[in-house]
C-alpha positions in Angstrom: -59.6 -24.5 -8.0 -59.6 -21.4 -9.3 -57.9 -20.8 -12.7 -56.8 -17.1 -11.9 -54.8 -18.9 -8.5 -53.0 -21.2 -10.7 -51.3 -18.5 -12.9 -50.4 -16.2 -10.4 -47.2 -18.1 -9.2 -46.1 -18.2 -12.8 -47.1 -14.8 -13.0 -44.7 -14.2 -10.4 -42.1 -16.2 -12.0 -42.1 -14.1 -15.5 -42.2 -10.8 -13.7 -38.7 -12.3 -11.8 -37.6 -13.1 -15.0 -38.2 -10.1 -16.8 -36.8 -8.4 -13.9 -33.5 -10.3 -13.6 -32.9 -9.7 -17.4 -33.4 -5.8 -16.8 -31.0 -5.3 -14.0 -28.3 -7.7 -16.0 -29.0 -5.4 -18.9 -28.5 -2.2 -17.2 -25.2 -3.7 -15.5 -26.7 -3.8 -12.1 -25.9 -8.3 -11.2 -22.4 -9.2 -11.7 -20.9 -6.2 -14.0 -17.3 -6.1 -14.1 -16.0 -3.7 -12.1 -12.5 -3.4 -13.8 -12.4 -0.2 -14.8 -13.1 1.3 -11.1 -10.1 -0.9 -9.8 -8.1 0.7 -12.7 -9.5 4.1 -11.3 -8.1 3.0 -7.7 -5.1 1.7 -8.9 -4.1 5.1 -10.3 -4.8 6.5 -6.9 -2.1 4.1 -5.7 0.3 4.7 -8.0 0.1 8.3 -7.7 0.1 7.6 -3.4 3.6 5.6 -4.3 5.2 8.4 -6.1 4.7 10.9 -3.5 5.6 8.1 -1.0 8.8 7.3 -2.7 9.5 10.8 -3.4 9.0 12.0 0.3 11.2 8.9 1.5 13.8 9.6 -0.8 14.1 13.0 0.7 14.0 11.5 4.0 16.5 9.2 3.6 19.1 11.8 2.4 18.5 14.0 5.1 18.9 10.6 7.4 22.5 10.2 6.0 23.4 13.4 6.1 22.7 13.6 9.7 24.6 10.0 11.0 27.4 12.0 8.4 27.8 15.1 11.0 27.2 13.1 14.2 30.6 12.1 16.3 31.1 9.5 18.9 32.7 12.6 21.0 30.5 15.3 20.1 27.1 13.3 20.6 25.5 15.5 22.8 25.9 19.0 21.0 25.2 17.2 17.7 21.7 16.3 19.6 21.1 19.5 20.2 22.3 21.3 16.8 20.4 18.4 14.7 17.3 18.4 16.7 15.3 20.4 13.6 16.8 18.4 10.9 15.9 15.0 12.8 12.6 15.8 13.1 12.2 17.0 9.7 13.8 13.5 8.6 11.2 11.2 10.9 8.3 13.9 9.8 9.0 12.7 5.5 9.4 9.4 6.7 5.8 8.8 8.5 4.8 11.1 5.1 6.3 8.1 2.9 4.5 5.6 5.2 1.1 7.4 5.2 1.5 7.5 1.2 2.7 3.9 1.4 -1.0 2.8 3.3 -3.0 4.6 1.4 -1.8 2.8 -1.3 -2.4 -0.3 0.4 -5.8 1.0 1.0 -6.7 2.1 -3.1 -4.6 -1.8 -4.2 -7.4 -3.8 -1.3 -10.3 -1.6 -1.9 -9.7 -2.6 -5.3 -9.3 -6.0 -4.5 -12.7 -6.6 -3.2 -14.4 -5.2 -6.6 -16.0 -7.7 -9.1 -12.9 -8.2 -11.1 -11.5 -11.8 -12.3 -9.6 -13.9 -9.9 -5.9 -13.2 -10.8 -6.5 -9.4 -10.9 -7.4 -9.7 -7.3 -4.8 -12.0 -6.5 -2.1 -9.1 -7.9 -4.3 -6.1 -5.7 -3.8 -8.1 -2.7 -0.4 -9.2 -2.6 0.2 -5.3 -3.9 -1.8 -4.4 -0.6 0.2 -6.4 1.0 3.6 -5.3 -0.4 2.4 -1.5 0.2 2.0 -2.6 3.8 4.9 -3.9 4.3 6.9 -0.5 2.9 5.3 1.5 5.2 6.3 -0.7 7.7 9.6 -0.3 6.2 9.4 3.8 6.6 8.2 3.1 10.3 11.3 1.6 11.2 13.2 4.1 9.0 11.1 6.5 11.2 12.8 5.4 14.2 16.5 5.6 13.2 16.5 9.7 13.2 14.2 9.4 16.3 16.8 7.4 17.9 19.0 10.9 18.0 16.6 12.1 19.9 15.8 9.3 22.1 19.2 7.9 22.9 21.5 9.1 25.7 25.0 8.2 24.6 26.4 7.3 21.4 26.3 3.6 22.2 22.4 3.2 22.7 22.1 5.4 19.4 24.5 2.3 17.9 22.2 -0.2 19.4 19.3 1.4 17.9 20.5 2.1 14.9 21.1 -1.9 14.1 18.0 -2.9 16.0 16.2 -0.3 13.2 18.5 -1.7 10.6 17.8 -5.6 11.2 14.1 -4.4 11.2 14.6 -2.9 8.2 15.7 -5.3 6.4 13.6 -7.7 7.1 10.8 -5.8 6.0 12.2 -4.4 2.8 12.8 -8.7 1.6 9.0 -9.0 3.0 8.1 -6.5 0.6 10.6 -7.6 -2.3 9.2 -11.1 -2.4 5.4 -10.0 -2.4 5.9 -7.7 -5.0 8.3 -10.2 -7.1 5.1 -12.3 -6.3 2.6 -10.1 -7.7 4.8 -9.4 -10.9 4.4 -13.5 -11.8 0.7 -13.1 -11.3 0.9 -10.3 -13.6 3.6 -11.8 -16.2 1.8 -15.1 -16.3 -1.5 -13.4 -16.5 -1.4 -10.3 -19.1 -4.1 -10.6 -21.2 -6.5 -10.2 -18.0 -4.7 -7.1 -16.8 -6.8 -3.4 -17.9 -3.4 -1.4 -19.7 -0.5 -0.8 -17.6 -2.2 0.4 -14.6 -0.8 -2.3 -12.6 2.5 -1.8 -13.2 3.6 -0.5 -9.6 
């Protein structure tokens, strides 16, 4: 056998080696990746304050208009409210557009190299985020119902289906994000500053 043949494959071997040590070096195999998820999750916070601020807005226009509608006036109300109910479903899909992107920046995060309970917290906050613009689709459909409904008593029906709906989603979202907040309580010393604090 040749002596040259019998080096090669630890030739081979070193040069792997030496490569594998390079690329850890430089950060390329298994860097953390905690400061980009820090960079997304200021994205979503920023996405939940315009969110929150659009549905607030929303939302008072919503009561104000159930405030000027009458059970005997229904039909002229309609009419005469038509602008300001479409203004009110128009912030609320805003708020639930906000809401998803924020969902989007909290799972895009998720799926970074980043420890375990980090990405535990981004996905239930994906989750959570989810769930409120869920919430702002149904809140979405209580002004639409103005529009959509005939008589005052298919608004009323509408107006609890939306309300049950509602509801519902807004404990979904409470007990995800009062499950993400243990995560994060039990686990501070692995959390990047107070990024995460949504």
């Amino acid at each position: 056998m040749h002596p040259r043949t019998k080096r090669h494959p630890l030739q081979l071997l070193l040069a792997l080696i030496v490569l594998i040590n390079l690329l850890s070096a430089c950060g390329a195999l298994g860097a953390d990746e905690t400061a980009k998820a820090n960079n997304l999750i200021a994205e979503a916070n920023a996405a939940i304050d315009a969110g929150n601020v659009t549905a607030l807005a929303a939302s008072k226009k919503n009561d104000w208009i159930f405030q000027e509608i009458r059970d005997t006036t229904f039909a002229d109300d309609k009419v005469r409210l038509k602008a300001d109910v479409k203004e009110t479903v128009d912030g609320f899909n805003q708020s639930a557009a906000k809401f998803r992107e924020a969902a989007r920046k909290f799972e895009e995060a998720s799926r970074l190299r980043i420890n375990d309970k980090f990405k535990e917290y981004l996905i239930l906050k994906s989750q959570e985020f989810n769930r409120n613009a869920e919430k702002m689709d149904a809140a979405a459909a209580v002004p639409q119902a103005v529009l959509d409904s005939d008589t005052i008593e298919i608004l009323k029906q509408r107006f609890d289906d939306n309300k049950t709906r509602y509801e519902q989603l807004e404990k979904e979202a409470k007990e995800l994000a009062d499950k993400a907040e243990k995560v994060r309580a039990e686990n501070k010393d692995q959390f990047q500053a107070d990024n995460a604090n949504k």
